[in-house]
MARLOKOL-308778 format. One record per residue (C-alpha): x, z, y; residue number from 1; residue in three letters. Coordinates in nm, 2 decimals, padded with zeros to 4 digits, always signed. Layout:
BEGIN
R,c1,c3,c2,num,residuo
R,X,Z,Y,NUM,Ala
...
# end
This chain:
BEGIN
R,c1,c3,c2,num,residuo
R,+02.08,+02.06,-00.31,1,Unk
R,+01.96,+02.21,-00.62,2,Unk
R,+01.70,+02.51,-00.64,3,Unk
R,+01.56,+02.67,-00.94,4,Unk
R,+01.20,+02.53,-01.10,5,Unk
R,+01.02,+02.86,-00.94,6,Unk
R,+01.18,+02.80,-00.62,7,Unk
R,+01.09,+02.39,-00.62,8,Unk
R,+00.70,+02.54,-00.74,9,Unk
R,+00.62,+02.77,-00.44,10,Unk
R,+00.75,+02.55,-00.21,11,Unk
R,+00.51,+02.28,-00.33,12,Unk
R,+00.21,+02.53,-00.34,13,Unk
R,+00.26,+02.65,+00.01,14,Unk
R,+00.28,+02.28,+00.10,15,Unk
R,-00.03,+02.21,-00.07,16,Unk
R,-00.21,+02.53,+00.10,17,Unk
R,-00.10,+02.39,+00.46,18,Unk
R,-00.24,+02.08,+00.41,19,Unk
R,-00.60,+02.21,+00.19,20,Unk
R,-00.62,+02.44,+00.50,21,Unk
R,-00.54,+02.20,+00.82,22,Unk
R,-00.78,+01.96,+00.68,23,Unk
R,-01.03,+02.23,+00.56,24,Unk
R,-01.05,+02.36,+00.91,25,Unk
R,-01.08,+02.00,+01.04,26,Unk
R,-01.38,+01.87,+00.81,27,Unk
R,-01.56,+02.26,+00.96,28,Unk
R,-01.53,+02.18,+01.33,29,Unk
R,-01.69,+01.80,+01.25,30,Unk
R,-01.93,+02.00,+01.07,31,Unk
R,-01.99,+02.25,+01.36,32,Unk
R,-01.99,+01.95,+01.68,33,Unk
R,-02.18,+01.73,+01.46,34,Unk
R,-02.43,+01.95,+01.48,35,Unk
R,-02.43,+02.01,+01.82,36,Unk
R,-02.43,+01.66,+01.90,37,Unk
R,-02.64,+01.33,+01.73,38,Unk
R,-02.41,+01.09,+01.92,39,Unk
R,-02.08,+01.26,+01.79,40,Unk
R,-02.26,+01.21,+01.42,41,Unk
R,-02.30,+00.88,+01.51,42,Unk
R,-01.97,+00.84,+01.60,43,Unk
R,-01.83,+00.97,+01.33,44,Unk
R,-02.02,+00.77,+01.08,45,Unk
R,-01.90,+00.45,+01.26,46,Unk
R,-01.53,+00.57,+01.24,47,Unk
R,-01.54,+00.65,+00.84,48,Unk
R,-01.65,+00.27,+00.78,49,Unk
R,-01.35,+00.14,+00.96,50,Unk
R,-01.18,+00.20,+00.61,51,Unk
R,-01.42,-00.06,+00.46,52,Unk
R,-01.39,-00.30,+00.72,53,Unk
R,-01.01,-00.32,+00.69,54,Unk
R,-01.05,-00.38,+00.33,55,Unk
R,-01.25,-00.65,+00.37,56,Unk
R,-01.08,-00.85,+00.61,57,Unk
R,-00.80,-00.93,+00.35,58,Unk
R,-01.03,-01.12,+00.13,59,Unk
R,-01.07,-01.33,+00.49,60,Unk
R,-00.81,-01.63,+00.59,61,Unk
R,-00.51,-01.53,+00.79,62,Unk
R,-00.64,-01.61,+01.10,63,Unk
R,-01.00,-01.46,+01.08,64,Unk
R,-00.85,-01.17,+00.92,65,Unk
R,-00.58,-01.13,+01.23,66,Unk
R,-00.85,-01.14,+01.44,67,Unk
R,-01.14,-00.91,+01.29,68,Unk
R,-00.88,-00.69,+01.25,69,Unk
R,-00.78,-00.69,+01.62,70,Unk
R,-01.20,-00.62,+01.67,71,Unk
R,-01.19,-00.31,+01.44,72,Unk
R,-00.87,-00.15,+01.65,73,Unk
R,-01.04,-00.24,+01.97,74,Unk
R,-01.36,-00.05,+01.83,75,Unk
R,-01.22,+00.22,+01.72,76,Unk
R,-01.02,+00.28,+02.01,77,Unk
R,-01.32,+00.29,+02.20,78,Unk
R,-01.50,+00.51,+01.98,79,Unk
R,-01.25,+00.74,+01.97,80,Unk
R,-01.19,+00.77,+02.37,81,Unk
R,-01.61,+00.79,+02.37,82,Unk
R,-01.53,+01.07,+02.14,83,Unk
R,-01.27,+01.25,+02.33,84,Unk
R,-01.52,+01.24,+02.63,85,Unk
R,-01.83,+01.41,+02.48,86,Unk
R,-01.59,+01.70,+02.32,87,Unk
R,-01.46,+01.79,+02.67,88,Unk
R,-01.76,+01.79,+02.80,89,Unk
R,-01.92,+02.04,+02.55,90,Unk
R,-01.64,+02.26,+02.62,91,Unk
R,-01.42,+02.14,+02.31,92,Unk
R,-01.05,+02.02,+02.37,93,Unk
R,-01.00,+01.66,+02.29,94,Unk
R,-00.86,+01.66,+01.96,95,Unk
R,-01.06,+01.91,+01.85,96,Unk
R,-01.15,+01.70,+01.57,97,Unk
R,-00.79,+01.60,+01.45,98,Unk
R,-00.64,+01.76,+01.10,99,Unk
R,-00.37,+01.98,+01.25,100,Unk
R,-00.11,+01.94,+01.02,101,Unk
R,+00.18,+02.21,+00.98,102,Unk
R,+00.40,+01.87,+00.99,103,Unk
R,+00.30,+01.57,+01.16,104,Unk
R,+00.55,+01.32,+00.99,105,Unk
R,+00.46,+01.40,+00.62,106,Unk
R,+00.12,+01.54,+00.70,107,Unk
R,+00.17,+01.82,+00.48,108,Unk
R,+00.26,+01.60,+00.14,109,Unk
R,+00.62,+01.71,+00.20,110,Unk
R,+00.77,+01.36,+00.14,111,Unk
R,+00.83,+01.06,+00.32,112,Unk
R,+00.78,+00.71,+00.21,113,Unk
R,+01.05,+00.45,+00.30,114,Unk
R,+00.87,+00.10,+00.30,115,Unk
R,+00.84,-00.20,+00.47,116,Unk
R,+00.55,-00.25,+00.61,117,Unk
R,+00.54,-00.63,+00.65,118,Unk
R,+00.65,-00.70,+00.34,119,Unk
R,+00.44,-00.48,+00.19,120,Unk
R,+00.72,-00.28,+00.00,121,Unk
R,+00.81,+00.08,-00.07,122,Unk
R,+01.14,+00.21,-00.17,123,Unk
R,+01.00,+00.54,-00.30,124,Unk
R,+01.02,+00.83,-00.11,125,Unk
R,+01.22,+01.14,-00.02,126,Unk
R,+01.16,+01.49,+00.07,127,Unk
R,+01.06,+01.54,+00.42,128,Unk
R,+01.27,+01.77,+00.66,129,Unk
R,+00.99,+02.04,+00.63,130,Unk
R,+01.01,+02.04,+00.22,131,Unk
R,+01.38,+02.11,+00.28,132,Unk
R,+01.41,+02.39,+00.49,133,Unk
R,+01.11,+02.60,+00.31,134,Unk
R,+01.31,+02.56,+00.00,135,Unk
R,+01.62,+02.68,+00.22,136,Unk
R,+01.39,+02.98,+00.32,137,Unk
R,+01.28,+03.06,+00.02,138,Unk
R,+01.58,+03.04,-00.15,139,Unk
R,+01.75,+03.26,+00.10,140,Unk
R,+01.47,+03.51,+00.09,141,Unk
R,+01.50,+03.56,-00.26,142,Unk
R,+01.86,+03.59,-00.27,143,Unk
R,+01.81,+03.86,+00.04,144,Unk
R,+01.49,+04.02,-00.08,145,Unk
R,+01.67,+04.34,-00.18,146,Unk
R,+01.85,+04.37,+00.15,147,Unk
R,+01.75,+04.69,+00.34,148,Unk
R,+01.73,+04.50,+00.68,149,Unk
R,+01.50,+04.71,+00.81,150,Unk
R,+01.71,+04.98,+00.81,151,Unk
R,+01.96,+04.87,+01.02,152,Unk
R,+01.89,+04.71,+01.40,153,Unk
R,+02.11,+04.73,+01.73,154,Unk
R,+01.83,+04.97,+01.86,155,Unk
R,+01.94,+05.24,+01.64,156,Unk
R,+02.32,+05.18,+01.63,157,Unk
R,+02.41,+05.56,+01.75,158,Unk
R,+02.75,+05.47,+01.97,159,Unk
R,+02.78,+05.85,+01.97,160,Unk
R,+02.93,+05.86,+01.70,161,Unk
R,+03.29,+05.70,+01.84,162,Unk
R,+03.49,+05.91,+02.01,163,Unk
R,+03.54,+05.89,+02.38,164,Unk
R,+03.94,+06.03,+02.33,165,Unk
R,+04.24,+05.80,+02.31,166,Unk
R,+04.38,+05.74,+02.01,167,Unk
R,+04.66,+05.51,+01.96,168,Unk
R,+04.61,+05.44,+02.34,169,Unk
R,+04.26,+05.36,+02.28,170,Unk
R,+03.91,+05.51,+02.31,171,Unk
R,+03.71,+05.41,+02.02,172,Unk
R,+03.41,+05.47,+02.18,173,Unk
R,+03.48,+05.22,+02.46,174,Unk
R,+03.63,+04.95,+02.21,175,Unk
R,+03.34,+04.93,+01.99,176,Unk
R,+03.12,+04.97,+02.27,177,Unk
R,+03.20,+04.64,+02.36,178,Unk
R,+03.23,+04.49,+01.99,179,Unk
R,+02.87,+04.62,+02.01,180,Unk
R,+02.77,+04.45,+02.32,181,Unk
R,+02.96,+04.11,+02.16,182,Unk
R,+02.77,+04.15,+01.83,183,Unk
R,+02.43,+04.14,+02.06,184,Unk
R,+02.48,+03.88,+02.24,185,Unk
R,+02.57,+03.67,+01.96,186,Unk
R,+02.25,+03.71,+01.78,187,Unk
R,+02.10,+03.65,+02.10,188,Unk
R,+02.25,+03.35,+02.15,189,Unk
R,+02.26,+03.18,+01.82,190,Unk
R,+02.25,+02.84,+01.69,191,Unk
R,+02.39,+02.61,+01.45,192,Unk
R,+02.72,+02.62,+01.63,193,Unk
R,+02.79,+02.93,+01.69,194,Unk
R,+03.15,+03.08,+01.56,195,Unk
R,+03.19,+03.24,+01.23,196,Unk
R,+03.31,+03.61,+01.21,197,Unk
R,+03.56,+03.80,+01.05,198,Unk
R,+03.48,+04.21,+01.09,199,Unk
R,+03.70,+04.42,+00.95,200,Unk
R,+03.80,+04.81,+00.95,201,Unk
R,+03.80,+05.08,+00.71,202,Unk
R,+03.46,+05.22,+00.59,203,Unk
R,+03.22,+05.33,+00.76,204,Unk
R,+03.30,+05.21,+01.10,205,Unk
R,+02.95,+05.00,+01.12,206,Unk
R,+03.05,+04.70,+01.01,207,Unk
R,+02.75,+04.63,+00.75,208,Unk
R,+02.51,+04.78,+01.03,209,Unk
R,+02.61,+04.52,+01.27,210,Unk
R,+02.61,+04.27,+01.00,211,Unk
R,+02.25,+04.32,+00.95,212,Unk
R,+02.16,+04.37,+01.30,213,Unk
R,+02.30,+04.03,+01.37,214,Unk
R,+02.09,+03.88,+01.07,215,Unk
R,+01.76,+04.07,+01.19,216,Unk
R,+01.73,+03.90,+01.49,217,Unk
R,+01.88,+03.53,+01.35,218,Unk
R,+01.57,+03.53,+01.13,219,Unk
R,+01.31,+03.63,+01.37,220,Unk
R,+01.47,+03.27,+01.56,221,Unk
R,+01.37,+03.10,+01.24,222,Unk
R,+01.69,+03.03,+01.08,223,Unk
R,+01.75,+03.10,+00.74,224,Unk
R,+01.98,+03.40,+00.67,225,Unk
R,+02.16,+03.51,+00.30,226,Unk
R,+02.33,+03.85,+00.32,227,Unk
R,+02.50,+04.02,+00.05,228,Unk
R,+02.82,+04.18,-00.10,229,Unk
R,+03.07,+03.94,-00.23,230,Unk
R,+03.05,+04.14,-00.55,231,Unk
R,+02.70,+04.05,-00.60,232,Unk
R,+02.71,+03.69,-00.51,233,Unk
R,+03.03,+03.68,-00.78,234,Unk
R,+02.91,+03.79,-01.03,235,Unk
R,+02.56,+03.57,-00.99,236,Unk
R,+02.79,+03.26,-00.96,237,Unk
R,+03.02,+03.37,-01.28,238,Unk
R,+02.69,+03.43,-01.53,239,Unk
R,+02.58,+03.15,-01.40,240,Unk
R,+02.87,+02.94,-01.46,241,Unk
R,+02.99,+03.05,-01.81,242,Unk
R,+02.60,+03.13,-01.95,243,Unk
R,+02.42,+02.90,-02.20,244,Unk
R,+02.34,+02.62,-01.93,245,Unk
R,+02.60,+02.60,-01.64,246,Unk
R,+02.43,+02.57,-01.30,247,Unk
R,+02.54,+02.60,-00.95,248,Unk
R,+02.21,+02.72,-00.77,249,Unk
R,+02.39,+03.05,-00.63,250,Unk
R,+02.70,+02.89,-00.48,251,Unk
R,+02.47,+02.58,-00.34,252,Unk
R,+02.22,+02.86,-00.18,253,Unk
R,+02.53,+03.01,-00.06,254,Unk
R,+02.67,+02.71,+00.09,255,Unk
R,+02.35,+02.59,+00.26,256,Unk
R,+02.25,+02.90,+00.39,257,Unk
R,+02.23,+02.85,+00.80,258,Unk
R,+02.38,+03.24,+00.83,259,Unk
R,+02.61,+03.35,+00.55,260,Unk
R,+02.65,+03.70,+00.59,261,Unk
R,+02.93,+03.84,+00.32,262,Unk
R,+03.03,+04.21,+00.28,263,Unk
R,+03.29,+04.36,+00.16,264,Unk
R,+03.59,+04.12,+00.12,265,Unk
R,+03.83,+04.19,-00.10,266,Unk
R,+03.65,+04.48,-00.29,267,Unk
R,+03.62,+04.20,-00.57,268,Unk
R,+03.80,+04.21,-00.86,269,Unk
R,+04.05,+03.92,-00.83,270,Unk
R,+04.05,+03.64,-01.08,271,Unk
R,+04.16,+03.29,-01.05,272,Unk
R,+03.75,+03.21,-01.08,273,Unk
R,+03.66,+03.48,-00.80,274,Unk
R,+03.94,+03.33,-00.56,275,Unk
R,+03.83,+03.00,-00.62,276,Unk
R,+03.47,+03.06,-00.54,277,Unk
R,+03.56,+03.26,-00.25,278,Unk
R,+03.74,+02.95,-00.14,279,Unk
R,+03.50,+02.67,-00.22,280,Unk
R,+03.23,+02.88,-00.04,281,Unk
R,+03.46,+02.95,+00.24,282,Unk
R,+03.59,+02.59,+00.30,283,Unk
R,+03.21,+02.41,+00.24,284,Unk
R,+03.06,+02.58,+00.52,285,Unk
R,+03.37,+02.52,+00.76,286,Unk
R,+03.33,+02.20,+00.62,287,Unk
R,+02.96,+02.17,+00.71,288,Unk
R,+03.05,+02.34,+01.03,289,Unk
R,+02.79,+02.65,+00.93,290,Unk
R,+02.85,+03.00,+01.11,291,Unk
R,+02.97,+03.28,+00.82,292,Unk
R,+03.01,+03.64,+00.89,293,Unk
R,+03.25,+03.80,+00.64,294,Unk
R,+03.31,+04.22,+00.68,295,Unk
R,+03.61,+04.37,+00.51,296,Unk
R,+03.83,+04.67,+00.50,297,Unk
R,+04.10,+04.41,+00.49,298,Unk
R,+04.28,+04.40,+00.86,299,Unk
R,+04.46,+04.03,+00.93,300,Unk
R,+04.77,+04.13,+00.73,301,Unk
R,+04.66,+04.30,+00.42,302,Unk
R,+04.44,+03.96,+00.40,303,Unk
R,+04.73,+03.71,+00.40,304,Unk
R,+04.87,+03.96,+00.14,305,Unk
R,+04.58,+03.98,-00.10,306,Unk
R,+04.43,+03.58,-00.09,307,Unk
R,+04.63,+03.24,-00.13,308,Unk
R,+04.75,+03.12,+00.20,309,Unk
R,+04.44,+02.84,+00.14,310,Unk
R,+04.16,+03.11,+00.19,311,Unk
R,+04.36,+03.32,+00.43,312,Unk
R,+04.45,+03.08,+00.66,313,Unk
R,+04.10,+02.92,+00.70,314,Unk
R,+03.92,+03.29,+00.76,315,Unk
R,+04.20,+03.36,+01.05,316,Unk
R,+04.22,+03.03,+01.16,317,Unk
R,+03.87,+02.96,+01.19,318,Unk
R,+03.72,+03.28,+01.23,319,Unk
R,+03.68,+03.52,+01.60,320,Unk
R,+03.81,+03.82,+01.45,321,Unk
R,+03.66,+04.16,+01.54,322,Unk
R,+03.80,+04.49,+01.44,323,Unk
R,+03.63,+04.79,+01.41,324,Unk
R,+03.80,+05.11,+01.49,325,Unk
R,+03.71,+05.46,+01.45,326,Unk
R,+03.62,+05.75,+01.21,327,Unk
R,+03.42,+05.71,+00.92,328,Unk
R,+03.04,+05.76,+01.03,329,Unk
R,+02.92,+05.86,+00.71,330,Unk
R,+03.21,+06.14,+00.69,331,Unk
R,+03.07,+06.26,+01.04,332,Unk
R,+02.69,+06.24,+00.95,333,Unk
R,+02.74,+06.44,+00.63,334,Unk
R,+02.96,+06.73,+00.82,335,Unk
R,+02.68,+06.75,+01.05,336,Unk
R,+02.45,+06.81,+00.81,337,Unk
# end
């Protein structure tokens, strides 16, 4: 997965910052129980030789050097449970004195080193699991960051303004009543595998609203959410595809994203280059088996008119659809004013 240079640099000073800070805060409470205790000093002083120790026992023939080695684990276990003990009993928990890293398996380096210990070999390393998902984060927050999600939540999605009389045989207020009630739970209850979506319904029927209101509450669960128009996203991808140095870092974030959120199907002018991005990103995350939400005036039909058979088929054969029905909100708002 490829990020930009800025992207790759804050994601290696915020790793830097856990790790100054979870051993900064460690090296204060030795400070502060040292203090309140000689024998903990004591302790401590006996522990940081252990280093020294080690090193020495390799100048030692196998044998003796199996066996001081086996003394020093024996000691410092010991020390360390004698430890444990006298921080209880001053009040402290028992690893009070441990560095709390953000990440215990890279302890905040953000890589892991493949090698074999007995041999006495490393293979290099690789980024850790924690170095890849702030780079996902951060990536997807500076693709989103001019995304009004504040402004859009299920608390204030105003149901009032679908009307309660039949049309068509239907009562729009009662239909989207319970696309509301679908698009709630499904942020409530999402994970990795939950279905992509396919809203569509002429403007102003609530479909970005929803959009967002889903996204709000997938990020507040962590998950790393990219929202914007497929105009936008387009456009990134083309300038970045025919400018002085081709790259691919929009369609990658796109892909990787764990929420895709795309508005606005099919208001895109149509190009063999905008249909085939549509399609790679499409395809990659059923591929990856990633949840998308795509929002369209398109209904199923006009879809399978306007896209190759390739894109439409995977959208309404992949996707739940949801339609919205309705007057146009915005129409109603502004006769009310």
């Amino acid at each position: 997965m490829a990020y930009s240079k800025a992207i790759y640099d804050k994601a290696l000073e915020i790793i830097k910052k856990r790790k100054h800070d979870a051993e900064f805060t460690a090296t204060q409470h030795k400070s502060e129980v040292t203090a309140k205790h000689s024998e903990l000093a004591d302790i401590e002083s006996q522990l940081s030789q252990t280093g020294f120790e080690i090193i020495s026992c390799f100048a030692l023939p196998q044998a003796e050097s199996q066996k001081k080695l086996e003394e020093i684990r024996k000691k410092n276990t010991e020390l360390r449970e004698a430890q444990k003990a006298i921080l209880v009993a001053l009040g402290y928990s028992e690893d009070y004195l441990e560095v709390k890293y953000t990440c215990t398996k890279c302890e905040d380096t953000g890589f892991i080193e493949e090698r074999d210990d007995e041999k006495g070999v490393s293979y290099g390393s690789h980024l850790c699991t924690c170095h890849t998902e702030l780079l996902k984060k951060l990536a997807s927050d500076s693709m989103s960051k001019s995304t009004p999600l504040e402004l859009s939540t299920f608390e204030d999605f105003d149901m009032n303004y679908y009307s309660k009389q039949l049309i068509n045989g239907e009562s729009p207020y009662e239909e989207m009543k319970i696309v509301f009630n679908s698009c709630k739970k499904y942020a409530e209850n999402f994970d990795m595998d939950s279905t992509s979506l396919y809203f569509y319904g002429r403007t102003g029927l609530g479909k970005t609203h929803l959009s967002l209101a889903i996204a709000n509450e997938v990020i507040k669960k962590g998950y790393s959410v990219i929202y914007g128009s497929v105009i936008g996203f387009l456009n990134k991808m083309e300038r970045e595809k025919f400018g002085r140095t081709e790259t691919f870092e929009t369609e990658n974030i796109l892909i990787d994203a764990d929420l895709l959120i795309l508005d606005d199907l099919g208001a895109e002018f149509q190009t063999s280059f905008t249909v085939s991005a549509i399609y790679n990103i499409i395809n990659s995350r059923i591929a990856r088996g990633v949840p998308t939400i795509i929002s369209s005036n398109l209904d199923l039909e006009e879809l399978k008119s306007r896209y190759p058979e390739s894109v439409a088929s995977r959208i309404i054969g992949t996707y739940a659809t949801v339609q919205f029905i309705g007057k146009d909100i915005r129409q109603i708002m502004n006769n009310e004013d």
